[in-house]
N, C-alpha and C positions, 0 to 999 in steps of 0.2 A: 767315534771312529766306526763303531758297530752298523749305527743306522746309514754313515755314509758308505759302507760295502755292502749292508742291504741295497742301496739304492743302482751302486753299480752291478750289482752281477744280477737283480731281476729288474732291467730295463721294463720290460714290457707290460710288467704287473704294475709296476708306477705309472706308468704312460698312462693304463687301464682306468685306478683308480685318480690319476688327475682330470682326464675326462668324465668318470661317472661326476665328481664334483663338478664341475662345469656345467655338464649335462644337467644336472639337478638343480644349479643354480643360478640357470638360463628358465629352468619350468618353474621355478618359487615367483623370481623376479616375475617375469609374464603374470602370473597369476596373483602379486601383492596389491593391494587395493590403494588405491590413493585417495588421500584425506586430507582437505584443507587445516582443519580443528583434529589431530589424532585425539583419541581417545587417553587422554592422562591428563592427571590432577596438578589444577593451575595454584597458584599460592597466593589466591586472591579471596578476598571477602570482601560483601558490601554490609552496613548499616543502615538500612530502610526505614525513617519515620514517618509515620504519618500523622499529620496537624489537618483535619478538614475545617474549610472553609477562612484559609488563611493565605496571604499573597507570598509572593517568593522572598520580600526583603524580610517580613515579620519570620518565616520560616529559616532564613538563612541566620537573623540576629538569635531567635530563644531555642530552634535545633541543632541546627550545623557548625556553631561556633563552640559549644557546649562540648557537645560530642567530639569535634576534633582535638578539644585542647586537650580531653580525658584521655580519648584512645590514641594519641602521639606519641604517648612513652610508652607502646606498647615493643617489646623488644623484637629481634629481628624483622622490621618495620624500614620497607626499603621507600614509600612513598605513599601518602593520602592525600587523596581528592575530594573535595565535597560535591553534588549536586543539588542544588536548593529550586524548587519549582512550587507552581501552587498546589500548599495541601501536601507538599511530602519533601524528602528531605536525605539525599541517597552519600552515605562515607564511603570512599571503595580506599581498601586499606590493601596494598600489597608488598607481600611477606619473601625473604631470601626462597630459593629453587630450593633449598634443605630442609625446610622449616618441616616441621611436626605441624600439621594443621590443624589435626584435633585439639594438639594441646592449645593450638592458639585460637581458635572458637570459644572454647572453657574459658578462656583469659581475656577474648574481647567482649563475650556476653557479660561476665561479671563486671568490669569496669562501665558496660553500656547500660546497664542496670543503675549504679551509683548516680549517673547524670540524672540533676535537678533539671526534670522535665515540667511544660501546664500538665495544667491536671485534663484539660480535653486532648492531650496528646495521647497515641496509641504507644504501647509498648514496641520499643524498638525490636524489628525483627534481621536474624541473621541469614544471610544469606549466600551460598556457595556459587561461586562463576561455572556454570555448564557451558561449552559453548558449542553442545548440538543442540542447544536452543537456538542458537543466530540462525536467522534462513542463510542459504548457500546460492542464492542467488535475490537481487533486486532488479525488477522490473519496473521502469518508467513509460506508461500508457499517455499518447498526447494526439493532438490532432483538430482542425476544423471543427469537431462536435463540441455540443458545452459539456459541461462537467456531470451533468447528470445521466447523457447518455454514454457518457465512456465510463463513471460509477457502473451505471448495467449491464454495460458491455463486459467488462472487467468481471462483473459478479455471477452474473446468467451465462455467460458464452465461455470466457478464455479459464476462469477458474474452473468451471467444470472439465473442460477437455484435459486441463491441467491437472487435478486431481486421481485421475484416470491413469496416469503415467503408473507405470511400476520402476518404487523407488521412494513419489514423492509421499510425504506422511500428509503433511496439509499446505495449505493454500490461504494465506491472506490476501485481502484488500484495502488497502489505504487512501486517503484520499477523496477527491472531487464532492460529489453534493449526493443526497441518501436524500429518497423522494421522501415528505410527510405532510399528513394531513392536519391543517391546522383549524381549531374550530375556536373562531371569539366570542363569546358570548357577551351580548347586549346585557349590563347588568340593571338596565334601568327596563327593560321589555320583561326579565325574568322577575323579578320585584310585580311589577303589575298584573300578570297574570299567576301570580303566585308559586313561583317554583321557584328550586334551589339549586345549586349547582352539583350536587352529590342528586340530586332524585337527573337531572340529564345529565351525570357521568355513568349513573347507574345502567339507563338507556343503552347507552350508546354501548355498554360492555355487554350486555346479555342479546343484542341484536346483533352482536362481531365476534362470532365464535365458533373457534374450529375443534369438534371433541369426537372422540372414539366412540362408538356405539357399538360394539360387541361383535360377534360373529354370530354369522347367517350361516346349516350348514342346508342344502340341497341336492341329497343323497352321497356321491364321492367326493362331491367341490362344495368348499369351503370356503366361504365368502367374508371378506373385512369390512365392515360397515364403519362409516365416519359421518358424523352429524360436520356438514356444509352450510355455513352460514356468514359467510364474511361481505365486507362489503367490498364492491365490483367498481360503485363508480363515484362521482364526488356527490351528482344528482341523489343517490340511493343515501347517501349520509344528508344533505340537505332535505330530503322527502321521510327521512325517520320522524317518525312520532311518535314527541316526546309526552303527553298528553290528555286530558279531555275534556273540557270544560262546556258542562251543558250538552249539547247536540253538534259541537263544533271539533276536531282534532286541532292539536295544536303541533303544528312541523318546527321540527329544527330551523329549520330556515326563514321563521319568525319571530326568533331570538336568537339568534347567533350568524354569524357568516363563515362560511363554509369551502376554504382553500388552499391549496399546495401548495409549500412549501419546503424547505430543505431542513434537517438538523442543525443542531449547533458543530461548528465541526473546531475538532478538537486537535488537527494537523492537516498541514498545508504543504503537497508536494511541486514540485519545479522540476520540470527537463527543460534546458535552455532558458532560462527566465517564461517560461509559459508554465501556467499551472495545469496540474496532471494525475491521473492517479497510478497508485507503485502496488505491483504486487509481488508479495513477497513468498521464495517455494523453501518451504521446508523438507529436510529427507528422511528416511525413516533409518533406524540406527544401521543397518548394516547394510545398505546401498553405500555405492560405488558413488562417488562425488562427483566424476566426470562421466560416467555413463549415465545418469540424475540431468546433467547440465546439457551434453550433448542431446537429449531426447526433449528437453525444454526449448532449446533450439530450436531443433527440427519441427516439431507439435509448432512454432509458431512462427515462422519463417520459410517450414517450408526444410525438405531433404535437401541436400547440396546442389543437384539439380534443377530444383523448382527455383531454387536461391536464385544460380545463374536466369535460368529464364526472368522471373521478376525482375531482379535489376538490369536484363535486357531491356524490359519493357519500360522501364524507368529511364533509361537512357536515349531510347525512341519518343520516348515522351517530352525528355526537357530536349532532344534534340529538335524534335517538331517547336515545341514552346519557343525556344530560340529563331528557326527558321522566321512564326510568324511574325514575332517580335522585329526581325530582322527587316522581315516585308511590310511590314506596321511603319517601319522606320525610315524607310523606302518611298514609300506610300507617300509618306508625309513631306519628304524632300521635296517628292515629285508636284505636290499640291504648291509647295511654298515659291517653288520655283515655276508654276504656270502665277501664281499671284504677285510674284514679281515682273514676269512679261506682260500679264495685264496694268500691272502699276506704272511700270515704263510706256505702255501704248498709250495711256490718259495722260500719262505727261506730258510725249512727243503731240495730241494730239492739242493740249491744254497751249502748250509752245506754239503753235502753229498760228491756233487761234488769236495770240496774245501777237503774233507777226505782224497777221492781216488786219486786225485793227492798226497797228504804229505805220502801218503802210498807206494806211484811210487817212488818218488823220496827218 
């Protein structure tokens, strides 16, 4: 009863301080940050082994069956997954929103320890779900170029502008083909001339070398010096000499052949069934998720503005495309039907012909 005749005999105080609340909780709101992943502790663990140089079925029968059947009856245990690939061997074990984590780390590591592991397997590592690890954006890169200039495109141009941003922490590249130099060696030319394959690896690594050289200082400026020595072209690794026998040098490119080629690639992306490369932005902890995304955008699309203009000119484009297509289409009527008036004229004339003979005879 007290507070409700506080509230009737000073109206205006109340009024006062229902606004200040308002007021304050109109400026928090504006100013709260949004986040796809908030920052709090998920009730997840994964089981990480590693078996090298093993396929996914051998890794799924003597890791991942082992390990799930141990760690199963682990308690507040709301669901496990295995993933089994080559060479490793990932449990994601997740626990009720209540759980004590800690305690259950202590409780998963001991039971992951007990499993009758081979003896070349790594000790199983535990591991906690962050998820400002996940990037907060994926990028699909695709187009008429092959794969190795949209690799450089991606790596040299859009990831640097991208890294630039204030916000992003880093910038991956995924995908397409990674230039490399591939050198065969004739083992039957290296045999004859007597060399080995370690004396031209040795070569080739002390003639391809980029190393610091000290500082220069002259007077106020203070100069970075760096020994430059790599190679520029496929010719300058074919013309290294590896060599010397007698009075003669002996080139790479008389026991070996000397050519471009791409990595072994270890994922393979798709926008629309076409292959692609993805880059992936990460943000740095206390960036804003959509002002991160919004400036990623823009940086590569273009401000709302240039938006509109490009897909103007996009739209002038396939409407011309259309147009000539249209007259292309046109065009060709118009051919099919003078070759039908022609084909009719040789008939009527072919008729004619076929008359005044039956009229002779």
């Amino acid at each position: 009863t007290s507070g409700f005749t506080i509230t009737t005999r000073r109206p205006v105080a109340i009024l006062m301080v229902v606004l200040a609340v308002c007021v304050f909780g109109g400026v928090s709101y504006q100013r709260l940050s949004l986040n796809l992943m908030p920052d709090i502790s998920y009730p997840t663990l994964t089981v990480r082994t590693e078996y090298p140089g093993t396929a996914p079925e051998e890794v799924e029968t003597l890791l991942s069956r082992p390990l799930e059947q141990e760690l199963g009856i682990v308690p507040h245990l709301v669901n496990i997954s295995s993933i089994s690939k080559a060479g490793q061997s990932d449990i994601i074990l997740e626990f009720e929103w209540d759980t004590d984590m800690n305690v259950m780390s202590q409780e998963v590591r001991e039971k992951a320890d007990r499993v009758f592991l081979p003896q070349d397997a790594k000790k199983p590592l535990l591991l906690r779900y962050d998820p400002s690890l996940d990037p907060i954006m994926r990028i699909g890169l695709h187009g008429p170029q092959d794969l190795f200039a949209l690799r450089y495109l991606a790596e040299h141009e859009i990831k640097r502008e991208l890294e630039a941003l204030a916000g992003v922490a880093a910038v991956k590249v995924k995908g397409g083909l990674e230039e490399e130099i591939h050198v065969a060696l004739n083992e039957r030319q290296i045999s004859v001339m007597g060399l080995d394959i370690a004396q031209v690896n040795q070569r080739l690594a002390q003639n391809n070398v980029n190393l610091p050289g000290g500082n220069l200082r002259e007077g106020q400026v203070e100069y970075l010096i760096r020994t430059l020595n790599e190679f520029q072209t496929i010719d300058e690794i074919a013309n290294l000499i590896v060599a010397r026998q007698g009075d003669a040098d002996v080139y790479l490119r008389d026991i070996a052949q000397v050519s471009r080629a791409n990595k072994d690639r270890e994922i393979i992306t798709r926008v629309n069934e076409a292959e692609s490369v993805e880059i992936e932005i990460y943000k740095e902890a206390d960036a804003n998720i959509v002002a991160v995304a919004e400036q990623v955008r823009n940086t590569l699309y273009g401000l709302p503005p240039q938006r509109e203009y490009v897909e103007q000119l996009a739209r002038e484009a396939e409407e011309k495309e259309s147009a000539e297509a249209a007259e292309g289409e046109e065009g060709e009527e118009e051919e099919e039907e003078v070759e039908a008036e022609e084909e009719s004229e040789s008939d009527k004339e072919e008729r004619e012909k076929e008359e005044r003979q039956a009229e002779k005879e």
